[in-house]
N, C-alpha and C positions, 0 to 999 in steps of 0.2 A: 467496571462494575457490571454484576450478571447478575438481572433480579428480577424471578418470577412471582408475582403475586396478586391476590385478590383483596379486594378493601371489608368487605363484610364484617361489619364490628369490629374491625383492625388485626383479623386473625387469616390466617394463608385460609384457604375455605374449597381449594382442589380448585378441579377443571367444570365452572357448571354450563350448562347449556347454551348455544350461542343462537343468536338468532340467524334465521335465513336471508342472506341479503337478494338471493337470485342470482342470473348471471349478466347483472348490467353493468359487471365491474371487470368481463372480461370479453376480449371481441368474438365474434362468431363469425366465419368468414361460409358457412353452407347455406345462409338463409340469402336472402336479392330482397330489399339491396343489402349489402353486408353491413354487421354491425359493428361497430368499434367507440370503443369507452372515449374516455375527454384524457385518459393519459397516453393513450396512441401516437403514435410522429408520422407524418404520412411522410414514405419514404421512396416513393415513385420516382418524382426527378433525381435523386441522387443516383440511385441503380441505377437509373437512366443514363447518365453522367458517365458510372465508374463503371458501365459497361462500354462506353463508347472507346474511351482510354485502353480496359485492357483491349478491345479489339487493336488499337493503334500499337499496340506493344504482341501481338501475335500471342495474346493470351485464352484461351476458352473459360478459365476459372483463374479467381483470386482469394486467398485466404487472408482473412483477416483478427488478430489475435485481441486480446485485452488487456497485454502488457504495455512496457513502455523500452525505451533502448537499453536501460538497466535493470531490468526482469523487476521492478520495483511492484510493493503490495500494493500500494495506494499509486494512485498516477495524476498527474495534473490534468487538468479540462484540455489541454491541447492535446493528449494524449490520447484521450478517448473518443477513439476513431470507429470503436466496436458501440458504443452509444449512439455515436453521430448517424454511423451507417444504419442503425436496425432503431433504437428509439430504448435497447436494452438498457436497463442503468445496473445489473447482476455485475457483480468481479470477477466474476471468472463465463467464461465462455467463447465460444469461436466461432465467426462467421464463414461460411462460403458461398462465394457470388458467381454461377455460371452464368452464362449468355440467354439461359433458358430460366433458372432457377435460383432463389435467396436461403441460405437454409443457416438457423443458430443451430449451433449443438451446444449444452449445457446439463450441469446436472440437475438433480433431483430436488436440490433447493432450490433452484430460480424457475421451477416451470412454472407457476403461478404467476411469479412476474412476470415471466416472458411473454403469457397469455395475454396478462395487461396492455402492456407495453408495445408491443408492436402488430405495426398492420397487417394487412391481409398479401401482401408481397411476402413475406418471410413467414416459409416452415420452420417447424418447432419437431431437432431433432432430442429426443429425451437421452443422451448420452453426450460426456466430454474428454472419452479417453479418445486417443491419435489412432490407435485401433480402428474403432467405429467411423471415424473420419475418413480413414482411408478404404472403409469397408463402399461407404457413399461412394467414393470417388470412384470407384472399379468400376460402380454400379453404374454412376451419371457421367463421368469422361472418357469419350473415346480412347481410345488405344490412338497414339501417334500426337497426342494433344499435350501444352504447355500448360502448367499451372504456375502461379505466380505468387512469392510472396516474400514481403520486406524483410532480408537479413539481418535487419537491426533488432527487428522485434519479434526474435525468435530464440529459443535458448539452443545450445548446443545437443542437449540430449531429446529435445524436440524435433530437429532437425534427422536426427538421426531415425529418429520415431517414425519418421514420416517415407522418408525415403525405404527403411524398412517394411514398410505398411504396402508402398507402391512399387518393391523390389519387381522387377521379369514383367512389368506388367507392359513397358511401354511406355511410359505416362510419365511428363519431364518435367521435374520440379527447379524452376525457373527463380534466379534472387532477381528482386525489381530494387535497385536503391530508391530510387527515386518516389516515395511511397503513391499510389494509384487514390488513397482517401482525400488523403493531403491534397492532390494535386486537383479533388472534387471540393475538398471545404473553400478553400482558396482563402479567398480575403476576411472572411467568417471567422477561420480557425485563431483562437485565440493568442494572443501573440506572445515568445518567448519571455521569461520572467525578467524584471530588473532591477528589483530589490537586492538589499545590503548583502551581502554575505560577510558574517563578525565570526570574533575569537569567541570562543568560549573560554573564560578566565581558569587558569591552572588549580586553581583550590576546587574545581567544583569536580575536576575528571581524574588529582591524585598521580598525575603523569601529564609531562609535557608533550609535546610531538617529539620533540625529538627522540623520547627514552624510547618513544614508542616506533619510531625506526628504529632504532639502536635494536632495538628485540628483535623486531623482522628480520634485519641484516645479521642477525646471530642466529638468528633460523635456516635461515638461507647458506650459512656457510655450515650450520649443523647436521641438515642435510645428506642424505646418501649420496647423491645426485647433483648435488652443488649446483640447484639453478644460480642463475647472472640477476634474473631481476623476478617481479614478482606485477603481475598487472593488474587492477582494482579496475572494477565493472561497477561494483554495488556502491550506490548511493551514501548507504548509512557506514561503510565499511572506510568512506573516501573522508566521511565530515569525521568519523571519532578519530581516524590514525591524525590528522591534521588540527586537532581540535577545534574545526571551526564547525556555523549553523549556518540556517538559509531557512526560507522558507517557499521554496520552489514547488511543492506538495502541499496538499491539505494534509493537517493531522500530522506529519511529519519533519522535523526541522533538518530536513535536506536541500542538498541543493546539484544541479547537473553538476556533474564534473567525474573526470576518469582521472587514476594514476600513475606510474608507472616508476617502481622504483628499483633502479639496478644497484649493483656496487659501485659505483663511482658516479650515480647524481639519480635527484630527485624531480623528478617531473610530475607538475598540475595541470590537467588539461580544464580549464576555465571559464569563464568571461573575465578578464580580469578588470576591464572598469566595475565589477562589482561588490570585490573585495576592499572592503571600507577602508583605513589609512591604519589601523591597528593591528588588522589582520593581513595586512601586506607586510607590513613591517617584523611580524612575527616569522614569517617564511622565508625574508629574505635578509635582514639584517648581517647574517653572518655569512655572505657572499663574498667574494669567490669559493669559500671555506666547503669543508664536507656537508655540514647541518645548514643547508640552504636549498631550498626549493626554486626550481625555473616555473614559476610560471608562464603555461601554454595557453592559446586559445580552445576552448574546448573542439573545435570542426580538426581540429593537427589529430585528435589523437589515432585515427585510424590511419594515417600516413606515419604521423611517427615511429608507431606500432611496427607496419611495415618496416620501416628501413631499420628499426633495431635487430629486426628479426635475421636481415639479411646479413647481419654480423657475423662475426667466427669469433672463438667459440662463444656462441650464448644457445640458454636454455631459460624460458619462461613460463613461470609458474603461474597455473590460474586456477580457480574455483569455477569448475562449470558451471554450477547454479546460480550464475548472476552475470556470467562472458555470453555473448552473443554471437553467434553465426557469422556478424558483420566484423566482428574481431578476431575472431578465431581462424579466420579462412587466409587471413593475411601471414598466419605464425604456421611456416612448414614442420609435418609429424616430429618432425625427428629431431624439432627444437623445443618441443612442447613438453613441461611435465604438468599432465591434468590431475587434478583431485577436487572432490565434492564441492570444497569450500577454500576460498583462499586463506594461506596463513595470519591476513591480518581479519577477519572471520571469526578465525578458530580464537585467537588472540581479545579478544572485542570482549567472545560469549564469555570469557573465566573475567569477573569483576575484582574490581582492587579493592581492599577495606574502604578506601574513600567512595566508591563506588556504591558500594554495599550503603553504606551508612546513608547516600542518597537515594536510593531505591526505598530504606527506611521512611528516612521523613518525607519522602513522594509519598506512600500511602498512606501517612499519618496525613497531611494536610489533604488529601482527597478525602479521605476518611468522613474529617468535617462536613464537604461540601456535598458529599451522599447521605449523609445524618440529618443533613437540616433540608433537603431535599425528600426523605424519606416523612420528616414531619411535616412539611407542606404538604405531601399528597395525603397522610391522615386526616388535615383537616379540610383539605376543598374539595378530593375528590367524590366527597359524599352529596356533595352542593350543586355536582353536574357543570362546575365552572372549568373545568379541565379539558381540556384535549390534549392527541398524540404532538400537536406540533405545540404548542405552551410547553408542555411537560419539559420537549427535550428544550426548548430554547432558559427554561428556568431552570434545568441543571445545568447547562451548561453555563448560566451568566452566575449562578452559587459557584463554578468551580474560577470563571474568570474573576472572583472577588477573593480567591486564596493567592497569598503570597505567595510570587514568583511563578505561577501558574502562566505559562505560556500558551494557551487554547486546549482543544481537544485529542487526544489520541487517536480518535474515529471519529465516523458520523455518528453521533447520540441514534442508537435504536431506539425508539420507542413505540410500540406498538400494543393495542390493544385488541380484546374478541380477536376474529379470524384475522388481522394483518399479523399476529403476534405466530403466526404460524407460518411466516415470510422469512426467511432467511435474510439478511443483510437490510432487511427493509428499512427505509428513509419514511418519514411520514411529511406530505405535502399537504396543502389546502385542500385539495382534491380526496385525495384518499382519508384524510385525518376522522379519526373515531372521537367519539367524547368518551372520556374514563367512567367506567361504570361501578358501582360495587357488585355487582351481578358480574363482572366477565372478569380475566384472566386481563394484568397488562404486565411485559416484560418489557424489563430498560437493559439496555447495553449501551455502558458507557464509559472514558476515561480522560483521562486529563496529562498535557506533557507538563513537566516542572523542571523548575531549576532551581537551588537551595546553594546560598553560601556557605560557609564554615560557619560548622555550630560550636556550640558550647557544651557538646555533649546530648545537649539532648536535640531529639530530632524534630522539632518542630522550629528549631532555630535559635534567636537567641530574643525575642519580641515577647515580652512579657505578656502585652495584651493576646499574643496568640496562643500564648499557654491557657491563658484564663476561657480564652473563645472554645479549644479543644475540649477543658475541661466543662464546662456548661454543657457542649454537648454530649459528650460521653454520657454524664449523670443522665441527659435530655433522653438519648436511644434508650436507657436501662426502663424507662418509661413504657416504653411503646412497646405494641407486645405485636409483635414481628416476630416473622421468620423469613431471614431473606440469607439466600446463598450467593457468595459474595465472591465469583470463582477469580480469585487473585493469585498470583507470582509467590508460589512455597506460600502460600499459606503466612505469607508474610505482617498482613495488617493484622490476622489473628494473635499472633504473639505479641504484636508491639502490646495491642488493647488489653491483651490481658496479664501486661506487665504492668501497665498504667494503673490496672487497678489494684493491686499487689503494692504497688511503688508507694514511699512517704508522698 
């Protein structure tokens, strides 16, 4: 849900005047003694730390990314190594740590929070292409010097990027497996997930796993090029071919785990104590047989990888945009066929009627719990009992009271006056505004579901939740709102305006 709006007699009412807050809300590092807000992370002993290391490792500079080993959007608290190090909480951005100098680069949306957020050890460069990074690095590393940086959390056209940027120059881009953050957070860093990983039941995805190898392995022999196998990097590309969930990520019902599926077997690279007794049995029942999955541990799959590679003949298919440096370096050129996105990707994004129809009733039951969300803010926030962190924790507990609603799809944005001009902004105790009818507050927000077989209609087959839909439906026709509601085709618009059409 994308909703900009003003309360003023319950009508949108534009952009009005904000107040000045000053600059106590972001640090100044020219004045003595230096200033720094209550959301700052003093980041001295860690640079301290992860400079000693790269020295032990013959490094001058280290880079540091905000991905994860599977180029994933969202990444778990253990992942976030570019928060730990700088205090940034922005998604996207890049650290570099010389022995002299701390520097973010990021874009244009997070320089504000970056102001906030971190101390007076790290410069704030205003740019996030590999260009400008490598423009620095000309500038600040000697000529004859190593820089260093984790092959796992780096993508292959990143890689590329980079070595390009430092072509003739001298300047030796070094892979550190063994990651330099990591080996600073230590005992700190959150510890590896160990929750359930389930089946997702066949009526809800209109395709079993198997049909859905069965299509890859017809792609693959369809092919010009007839790769041998096909290797999954992405997260969400490894849970739908297999039909199962996790939730190893916020907002995401993923879980770690890589692929790798050739013509003659299917390999899970895993934890497999944590595949529950249902979803074991779905992978492997039909063992020894073709439609049976080896589950691996997930640490095998970069060795595996390797010794498949050193096979004759084999050719492996991968989608750059989601394979890693630490994968790709083990697969020699002349085995490799690369394209954008892997076949089970491309396969994913084209939906099945049954698919379809879930993506349906997903926005219908959001639908609700942004409607009855939209009338609590009509009536309190005129009362001044609101703020940015209520708001979002009350939509999100309306979206967790909808059937089959599995949590959030994001962190609930809610921001209002000047945070609302924050890109990806989170709202905490510290920063949280009260809702005003004088200022501007935008929400962004969504919800994961999951919906059985319906009866036809998309809200399922629960009488009482027809009756609840409809109450509110009549309930919005009320409210004199304008709110843009920027959704997937425009899809919740048709349902609502079928509903009102419909006996």
């Amino acid at each position: 849900m994308g909703l900009t709006s003003s309360f003023k007699s319950g009508h949108v009412t534009g952009y009005p005047k904000q107040k000045n807050t000053g600059s106590g809300d972001i640090r100044n590092c020219t004045v003595t003694p230096q200033y720094l807000p209550p959301t700052v992370t003093n980041t001295t002993e860690r640079l301290s730390a992860l400079r000693q290391r790269m020295h032990s490792h013959n490094l001058t500079t280290y880079i540091i990314p905000s991905t994860d080993a599977h180029m994933s959007e969202y990444i778990a608290e253990r992942d976030k190594r570019l928060f730990w190090m700088t205090g940034f909480t922005g998604s996207s951005g890049t650290a570099v740590v010389t022995l002299q100098k701390a520097v973010l680069f990021t874009d244009s949306r997070y320089w504000a929070q970056a102001e906030r957020q971190m101390d007076c050890n790290w410069e704030l460069q205003k740019s996030a292409w590999i260009s400008s990074i490598g423009e620095w690095l000309l500038q600040e590393v000697p000529a004859g010097e190593n820089i260093g940086l984790d092959p796992y959390l780096i993508s292959i056209d990143d890689w590329r990027s980079y070595n390009e940027a430092l072509k003739d120059s001298n300047r030796i881009l070094i892979s550190i497996e063994d990651n330099l953050v990591d080996q600073v957070w230590g005992a700190q860093r959150p510890p590896p997930p160990t929750s359930e990983i389930y089946q997702l039941p066949d009526n809800f995805t209109g395709s079993t796993w198997q049909e859905k190898v069965s299509n890859i392995l017809n792609q693959m022999e369809d092919h010009l090029k007839k790769p041998t196998a096909v290797l999954l990097s992405g997260l969400e590309e490894v849970a739908w071919l297999f039909n199962l969930r996790g939730d190893d990520i916020p907002h995401t019902p993923v879980f770690y785990a890589y692929a790798l599926l050739t013509r003659w077997n299917i390999s899970l690279f895993v934890d497999p104590s944590r595949l529950n007794e249902k979803a074991l049995q779905s992978l492997t029942s039909q063992c020894p047989r073709a439609s049976c999955v080896q589950v691996e541990s997930y640490d095998q799959a970069s060795a595996r990888v390797a010794s498949y590679a050193q096979q004759d003949p084999v050719l492996i298919w991968i989608g750059r945009e989601y394979t890693t440096l630490g994968l790709y370096r083990h697969i020699p050129q002349e085995k490799l066929l690369e394209e954008n996105y892997s076949p089970v990707m491309i396969t994913k994004a084209a939906k099945n009627s049954r698919e379809q129809e879930m993506l349906k009733a997903a926005h219908i039951r959001d639908a609700v719990a942004v409607i009855r969300y939209l009338a609590w803010l009509q009536k309190n926030v005129p009362t001044g009992s609101v703020n940015e962190v209520s708001g979002a924790r009350y939509v999100d507990r309306l979206r967790g009271e909808e059937l089959y609603c599995h949590g959030t799809s994001f962190e609930t944005i809610s921001a209002s006056g000047l945070n609302a001009a924050l890109a990806h902004y989170s709202p905490s105790n510290s920063t949280s505004r009260t809702l005003s009818v004088n200022e501007m507050y935008l929400v962004d927000s969504g919800g994961q579901y999951l919906l059985p077989k319906s009866d036809g209609k998309w809200f399922g087959q629960h009488r009482k939740d027809e009756e609840t839909l409809e109450i509110h439906r009549k309930r919005t026709m009320r409210l004199n709102w304008e709110a843009d509601f920027l959704l997937d085709d425009l899809a919740l618009t048709r349902q609502l305006n079928e509903m009102e059409t419909s006996p």
